[in-house]
C-alpha positions as CSV (number, residue, x, y, z in Angstrom):
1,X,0.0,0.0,0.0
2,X,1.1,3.5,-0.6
3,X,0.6,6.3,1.8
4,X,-2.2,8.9,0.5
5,X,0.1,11.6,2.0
6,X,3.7,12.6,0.5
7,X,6.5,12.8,2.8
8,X,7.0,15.8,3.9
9,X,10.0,17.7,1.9
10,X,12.3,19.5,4.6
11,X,13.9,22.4,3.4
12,X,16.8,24.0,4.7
13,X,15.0,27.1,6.2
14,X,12.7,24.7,8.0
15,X,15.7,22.8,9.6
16,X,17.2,26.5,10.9
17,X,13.7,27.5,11.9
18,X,13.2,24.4,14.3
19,X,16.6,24.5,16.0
20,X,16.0,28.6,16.8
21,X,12.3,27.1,18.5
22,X,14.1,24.4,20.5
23,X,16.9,26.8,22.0
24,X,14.2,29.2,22.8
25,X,11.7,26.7,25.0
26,X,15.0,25.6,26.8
27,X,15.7,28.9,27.6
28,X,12.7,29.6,28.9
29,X,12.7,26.2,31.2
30,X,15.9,27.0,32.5
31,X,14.9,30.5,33.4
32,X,11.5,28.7,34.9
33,X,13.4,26.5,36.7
34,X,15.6,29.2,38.2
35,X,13.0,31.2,39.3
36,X,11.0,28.3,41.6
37,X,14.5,27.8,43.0
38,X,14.7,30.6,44.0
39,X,11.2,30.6,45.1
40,X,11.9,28.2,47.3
41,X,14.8,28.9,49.3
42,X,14.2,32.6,49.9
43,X,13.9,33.1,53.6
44,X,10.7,34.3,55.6
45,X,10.7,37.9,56.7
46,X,9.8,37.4,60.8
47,X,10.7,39.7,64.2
48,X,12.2,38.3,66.8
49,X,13.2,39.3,69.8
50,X,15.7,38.3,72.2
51,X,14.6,36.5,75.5
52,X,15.6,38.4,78.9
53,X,14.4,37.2,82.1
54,X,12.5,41.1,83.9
55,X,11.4,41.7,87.8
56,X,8.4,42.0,88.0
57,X,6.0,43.3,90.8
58,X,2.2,42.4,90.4
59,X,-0.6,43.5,92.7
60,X,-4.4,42.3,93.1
61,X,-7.0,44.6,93.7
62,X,-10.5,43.9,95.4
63,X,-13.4,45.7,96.7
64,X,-14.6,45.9,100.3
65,X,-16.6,47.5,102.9
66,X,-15.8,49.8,105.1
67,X,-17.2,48.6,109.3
68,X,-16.5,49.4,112.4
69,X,-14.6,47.6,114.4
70,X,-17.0,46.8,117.7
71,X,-20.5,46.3,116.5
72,X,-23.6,45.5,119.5
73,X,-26.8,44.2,119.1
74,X,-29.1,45.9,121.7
75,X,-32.2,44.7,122.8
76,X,-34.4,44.9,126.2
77,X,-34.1,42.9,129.1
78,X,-37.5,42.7,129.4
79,X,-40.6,41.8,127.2
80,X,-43.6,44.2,126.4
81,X,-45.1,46.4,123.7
82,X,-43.4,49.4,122.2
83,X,-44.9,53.0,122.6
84,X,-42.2,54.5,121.6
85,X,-38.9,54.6,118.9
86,X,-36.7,57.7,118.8
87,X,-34.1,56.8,116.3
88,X,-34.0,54.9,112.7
89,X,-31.0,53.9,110.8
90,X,-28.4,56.0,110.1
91,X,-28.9,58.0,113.1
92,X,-25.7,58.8,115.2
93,X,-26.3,58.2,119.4
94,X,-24.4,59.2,121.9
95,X,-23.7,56.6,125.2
96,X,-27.0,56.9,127.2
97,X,-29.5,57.8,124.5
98,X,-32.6,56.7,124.5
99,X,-33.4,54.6,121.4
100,X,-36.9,52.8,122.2
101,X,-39.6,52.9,125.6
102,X,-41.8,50.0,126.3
103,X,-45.3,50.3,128.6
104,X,-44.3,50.5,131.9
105,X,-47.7,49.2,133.3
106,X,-46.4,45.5,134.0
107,X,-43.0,46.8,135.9
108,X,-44.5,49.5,137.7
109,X,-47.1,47.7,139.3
110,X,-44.2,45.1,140.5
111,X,-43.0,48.3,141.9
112,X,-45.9,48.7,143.6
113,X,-46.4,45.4,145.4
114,X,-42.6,45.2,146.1
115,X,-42.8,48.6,147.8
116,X,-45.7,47.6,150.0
117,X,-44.0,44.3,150.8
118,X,-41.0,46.8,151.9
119,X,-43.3,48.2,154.2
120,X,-44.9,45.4,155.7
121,X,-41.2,43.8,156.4
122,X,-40.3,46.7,157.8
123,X,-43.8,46.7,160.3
124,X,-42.8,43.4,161.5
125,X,-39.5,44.1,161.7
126,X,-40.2,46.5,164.4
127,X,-42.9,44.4,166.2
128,X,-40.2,41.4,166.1
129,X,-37.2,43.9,168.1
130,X,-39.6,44.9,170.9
131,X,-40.6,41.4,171.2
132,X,-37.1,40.5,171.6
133,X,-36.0,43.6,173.8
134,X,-39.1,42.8,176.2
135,X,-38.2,38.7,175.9
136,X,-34.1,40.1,176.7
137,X,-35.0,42.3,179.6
138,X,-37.5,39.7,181.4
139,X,-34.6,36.7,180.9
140,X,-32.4,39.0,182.6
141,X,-34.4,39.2,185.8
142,X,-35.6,36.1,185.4
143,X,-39.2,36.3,185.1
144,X,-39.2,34.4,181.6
145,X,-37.8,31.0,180.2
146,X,-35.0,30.2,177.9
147,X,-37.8,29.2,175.8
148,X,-39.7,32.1,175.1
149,X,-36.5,34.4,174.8
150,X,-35.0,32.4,171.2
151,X,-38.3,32.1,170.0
152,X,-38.2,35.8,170.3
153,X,-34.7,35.8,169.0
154,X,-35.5,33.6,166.0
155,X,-38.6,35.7,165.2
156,X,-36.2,38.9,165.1
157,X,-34.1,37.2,162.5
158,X,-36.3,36.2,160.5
159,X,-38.2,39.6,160.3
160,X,-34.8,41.0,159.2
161,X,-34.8,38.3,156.5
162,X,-37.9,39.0,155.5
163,X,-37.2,42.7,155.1
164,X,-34.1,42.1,153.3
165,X,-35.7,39.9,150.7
166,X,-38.3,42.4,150.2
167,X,-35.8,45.3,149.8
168,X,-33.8,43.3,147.0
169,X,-37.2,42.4,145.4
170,X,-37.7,46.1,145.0
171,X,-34.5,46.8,143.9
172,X,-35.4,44.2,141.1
173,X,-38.4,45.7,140.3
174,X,-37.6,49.3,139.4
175,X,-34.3,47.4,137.5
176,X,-36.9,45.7,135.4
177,X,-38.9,49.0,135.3
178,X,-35.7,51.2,134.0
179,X,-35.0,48.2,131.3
180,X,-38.6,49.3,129.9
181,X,-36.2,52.1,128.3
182,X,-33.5,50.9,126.1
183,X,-30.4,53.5,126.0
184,X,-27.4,53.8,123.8
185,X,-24.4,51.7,125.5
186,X,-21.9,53.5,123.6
187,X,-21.2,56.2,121.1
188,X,-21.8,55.1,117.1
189,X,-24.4,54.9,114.3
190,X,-27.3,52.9,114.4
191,X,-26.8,50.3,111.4
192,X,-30.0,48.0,111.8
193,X,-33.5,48.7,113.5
194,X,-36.1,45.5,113.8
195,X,-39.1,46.5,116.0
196,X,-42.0,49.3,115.3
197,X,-44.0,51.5,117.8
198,X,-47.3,48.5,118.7
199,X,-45.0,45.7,118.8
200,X,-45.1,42.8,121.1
201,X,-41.0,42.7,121.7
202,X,-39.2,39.3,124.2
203,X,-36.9,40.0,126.1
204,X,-33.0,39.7,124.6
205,X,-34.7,40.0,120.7
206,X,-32.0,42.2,118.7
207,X,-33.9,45.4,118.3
208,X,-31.3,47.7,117.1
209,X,-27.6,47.4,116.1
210,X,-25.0,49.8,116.5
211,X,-21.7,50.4,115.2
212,X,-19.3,51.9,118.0
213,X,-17.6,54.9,117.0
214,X,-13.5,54.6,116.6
215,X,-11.6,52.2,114.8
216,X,-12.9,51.1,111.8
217,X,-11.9,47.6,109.1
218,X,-12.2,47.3,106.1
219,X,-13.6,44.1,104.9
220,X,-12.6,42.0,102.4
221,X,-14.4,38.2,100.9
222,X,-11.3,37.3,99.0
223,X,-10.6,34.2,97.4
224,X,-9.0,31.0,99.1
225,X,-6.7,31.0,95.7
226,X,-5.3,34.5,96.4
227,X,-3.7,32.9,99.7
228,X,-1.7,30.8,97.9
229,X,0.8,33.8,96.4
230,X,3.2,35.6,98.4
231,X,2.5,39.0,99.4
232,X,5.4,41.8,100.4
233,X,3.6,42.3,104.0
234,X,0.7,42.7,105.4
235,X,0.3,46.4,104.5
236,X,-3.0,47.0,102.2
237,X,-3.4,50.1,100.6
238,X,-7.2,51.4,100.3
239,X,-8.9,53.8,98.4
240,X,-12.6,54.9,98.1
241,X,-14.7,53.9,94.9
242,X,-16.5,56.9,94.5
243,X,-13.5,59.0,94.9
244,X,-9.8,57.7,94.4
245,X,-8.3,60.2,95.7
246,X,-9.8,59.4,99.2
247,X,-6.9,56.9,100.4
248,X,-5.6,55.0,103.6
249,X,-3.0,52.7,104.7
250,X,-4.3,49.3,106.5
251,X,-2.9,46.3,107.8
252,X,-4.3,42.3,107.6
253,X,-5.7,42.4,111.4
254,X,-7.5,39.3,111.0
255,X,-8.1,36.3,108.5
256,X,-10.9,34.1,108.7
257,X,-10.2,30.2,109.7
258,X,-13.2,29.2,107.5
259,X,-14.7,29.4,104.6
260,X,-17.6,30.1,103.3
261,X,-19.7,27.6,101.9
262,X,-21.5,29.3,99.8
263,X,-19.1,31.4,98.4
264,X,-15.7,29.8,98.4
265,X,-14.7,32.8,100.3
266,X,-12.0,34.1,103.3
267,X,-13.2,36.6,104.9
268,X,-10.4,39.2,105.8
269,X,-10.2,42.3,108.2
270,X,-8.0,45.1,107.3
271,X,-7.3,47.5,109.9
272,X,-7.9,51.2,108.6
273,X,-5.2,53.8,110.1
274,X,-6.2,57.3,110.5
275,X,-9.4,56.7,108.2
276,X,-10.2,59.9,106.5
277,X,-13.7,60.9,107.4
278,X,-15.0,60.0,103.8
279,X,-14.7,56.8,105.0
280,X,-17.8,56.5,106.6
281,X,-19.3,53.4,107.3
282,X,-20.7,51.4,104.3
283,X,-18.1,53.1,102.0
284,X,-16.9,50.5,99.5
285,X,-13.0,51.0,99.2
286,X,-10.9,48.8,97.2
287,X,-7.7,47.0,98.6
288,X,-4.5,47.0,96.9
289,X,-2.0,44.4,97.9
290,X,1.3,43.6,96.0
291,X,3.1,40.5,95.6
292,X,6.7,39.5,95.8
293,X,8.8,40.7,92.8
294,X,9.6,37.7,90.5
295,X,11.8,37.4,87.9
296,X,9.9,36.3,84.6
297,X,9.8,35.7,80.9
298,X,7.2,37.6,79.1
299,X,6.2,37.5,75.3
300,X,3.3,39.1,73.3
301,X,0.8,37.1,72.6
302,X,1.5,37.2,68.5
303,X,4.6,34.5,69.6
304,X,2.5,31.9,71.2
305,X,1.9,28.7,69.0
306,X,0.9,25.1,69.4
307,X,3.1,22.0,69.2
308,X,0.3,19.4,69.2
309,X,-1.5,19.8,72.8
310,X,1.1,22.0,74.2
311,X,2.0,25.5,73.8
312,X,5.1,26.5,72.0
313,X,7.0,29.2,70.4
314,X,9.5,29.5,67.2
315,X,13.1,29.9,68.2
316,X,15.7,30.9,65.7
317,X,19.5,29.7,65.9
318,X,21.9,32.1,65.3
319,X,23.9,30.4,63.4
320,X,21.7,28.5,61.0
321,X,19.0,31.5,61.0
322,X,16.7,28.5,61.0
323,X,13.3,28.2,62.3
324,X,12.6,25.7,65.3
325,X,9.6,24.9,67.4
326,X,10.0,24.6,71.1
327,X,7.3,23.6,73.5
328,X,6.9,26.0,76.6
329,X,5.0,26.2,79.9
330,X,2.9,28.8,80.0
331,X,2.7,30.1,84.0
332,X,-0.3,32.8,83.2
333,X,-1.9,34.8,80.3
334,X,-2.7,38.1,80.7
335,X,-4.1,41.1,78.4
336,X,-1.6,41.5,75.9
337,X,0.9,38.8,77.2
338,X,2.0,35.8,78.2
339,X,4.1,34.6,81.3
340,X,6.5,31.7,80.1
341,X,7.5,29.7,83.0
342,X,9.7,27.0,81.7
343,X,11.3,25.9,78.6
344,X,13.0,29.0,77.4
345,X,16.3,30.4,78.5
346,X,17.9,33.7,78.6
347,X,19.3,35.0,75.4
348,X,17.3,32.5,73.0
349,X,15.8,34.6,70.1
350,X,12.1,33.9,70.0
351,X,9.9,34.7,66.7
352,X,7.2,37.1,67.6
353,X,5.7,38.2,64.8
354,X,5.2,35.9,61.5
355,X,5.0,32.4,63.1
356,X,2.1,31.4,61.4
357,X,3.9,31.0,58.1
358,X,7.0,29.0,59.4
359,X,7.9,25.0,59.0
360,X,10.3,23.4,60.4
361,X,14.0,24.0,59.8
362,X,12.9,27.3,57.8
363,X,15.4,29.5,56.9
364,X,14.3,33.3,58.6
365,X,15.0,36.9,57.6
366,X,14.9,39.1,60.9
367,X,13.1,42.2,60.4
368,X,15.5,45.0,61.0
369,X,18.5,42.4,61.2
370,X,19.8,41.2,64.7
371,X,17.8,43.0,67.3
């Protein structure tokens, strides 16, 4: 068979034409191939910076109230109805004031009968002493009997008995009559009130509360994991919400053994010195303590990464200018930061700032050069 197309006739400006295509598509391979090298051993452009161990001082800050120091519950010592209430809450008392009256009717008729019984003692008192100084004078001349003499004896004692029950039964009486009127025991603020004018009141029921006037705490629910830091002293600086620049110095005066249930809290006294008289009770202050300076690693947050589960960071060597990932321990994270605990060392170069786009042995450009 015979092919129904001729061979093709190649001339010798065909031949030259082809050889000029061939050197210009391996040209422009070569140069291809030249550029993805370089493509893919340029270095990444990151910042670093170097790592340096700092002091560092932190303080906690929490909110309070401002009490005073001795607090009483006062109530009467006897039970009746109230017909009277002088003060409310808020109200400042001086020692002897009279906060609340009860009716008297009840204790002043026990007045009453004790006073007569006074004076009935006293009657048979009397009778009972000339008995026995008639009884005395007839023994001496001996116109009566042993007998009749101690009998009068005995009856004079017992007279005298009589009488001085009666007297301490008064004295009783106008007690319970004066605890009809409740008074101030000391000077403060009233800070609670629980009984209205009409109302049936017991005897040793908390009626009012008062806040003694003098030293004043300022007190703090604080959490149990606060307590497990280290604090520079005991010394608490204080300063009111509402105005700053309303400040004091206090000292921890006492820490509660327990806590509470409820809240998972401690609660803690602090011990206002000189409290400026914007401190009034009720104030809420807040409480600044600081803790023991500690020396620390800190990094933005831009150079934390992950290496699996853990958290890590990119570390370049020096003398490679390659890219490696080391796994940290990360003590706390705060706003803008980190606190590296372990797994970094002073003077390692740390990336900061183009992580994400790092591998593994990458060679790194620093931005700026060696900071």
């Amino acid at each position: 068979m015979t092919s129904q197309f001729p061979n093709p006739v190649r001339t010798p400006h065909a031949g030259k034409a082809l050889a000029a295509a061939t050197v210009l598509v391996s040209i422009a391979l070569t140069g291809c191939n030249d550029h993805a090298a370089q493509t893919a051993t340029r270095a990444t452009l990151v910042r670093t910076t170097i790592v340096q161990p700092r002091d560092r001082q932190t303080s906690l800050t929490l909110t309070g109230e401002v009490q005073a120091r001795f607090r009483a519950d006062l109530s009467f010592r006897v039970s009746g109805r109230v017909v009277a209430r002088v003060v409310d809450v808020g109200a400042h008392v001086n020692k002897g004031d009279i906060l609340a009256r009860l009716d008297p009717a009840q204790q002043q008729a026990d007045v009453d009968a004790a006073t007569a019984a006074v004076t009935s003692a006293e009657a048979q008192l009397r009778m009972a002493k000339s008995t026995f100084e008639r009884q005395k004078a007839l023994i001496a001349s001996g116109f009566t009997t042993r007998t009749v003499y101690d009998q009068a004896q005995e009856g004079l004692r017992t007279a005298e008995g009589v009488l001085e029950a009666a007297r301490a039964q008064l004295g009783t009486s106008r007690d319970a009559l004066g605890y009809t009127v409740l008074r101030a025991e000391a000077d403060g603020v009233i800070t609670a009130r629980n009984l209205e004018v009409g109302q049936i009141v017991p005897a040793a029921q908390p009626v009012f509360s008062l806040a003694q006037d003098g030293e004043r705490d300022a007190v703090f629910e604080v959490y149990e994991s606060v307590f497990l830091g280290q604090t520079e002293s005991h010394r608490v600086r204080l300063a009111l919400v509402s105005d700053p620049s309303v400040t004091a110095t206090g000292e921890v005066r006492e820490v509660s053994p327990v806590i509470d249930a409820k809240s998972s809290t401690i609660r803690v006294k602090v011990s206002i010195e000189n409290p400026p008289a914007a401190m009034t009770l009720g104030s809420a202050v807040a409480g600044t303590v600081k803790a023991k300076a500690r020396s620390e690693i800190t990094l933005p947050w831009s150079a934390l990464m992950a290496a699996g589960s853990r958290p890590a960071v990119w570390t370049v060597d020096p003398k490679t200018q390659t890219a490696s990932l080391k796994p940290v321990t990360v003590g706390a994270y705060e706003a803008g930061q980190v606190l590296i605990k372990a797994g970094l060392e002073p003077g390692e170069r740390v990336v900061v700032d183009g992580g994400k786009l790092l591998s593994v042995g990458q060679s790194v450009t620093e931005e700026g050069g060696q900071s």
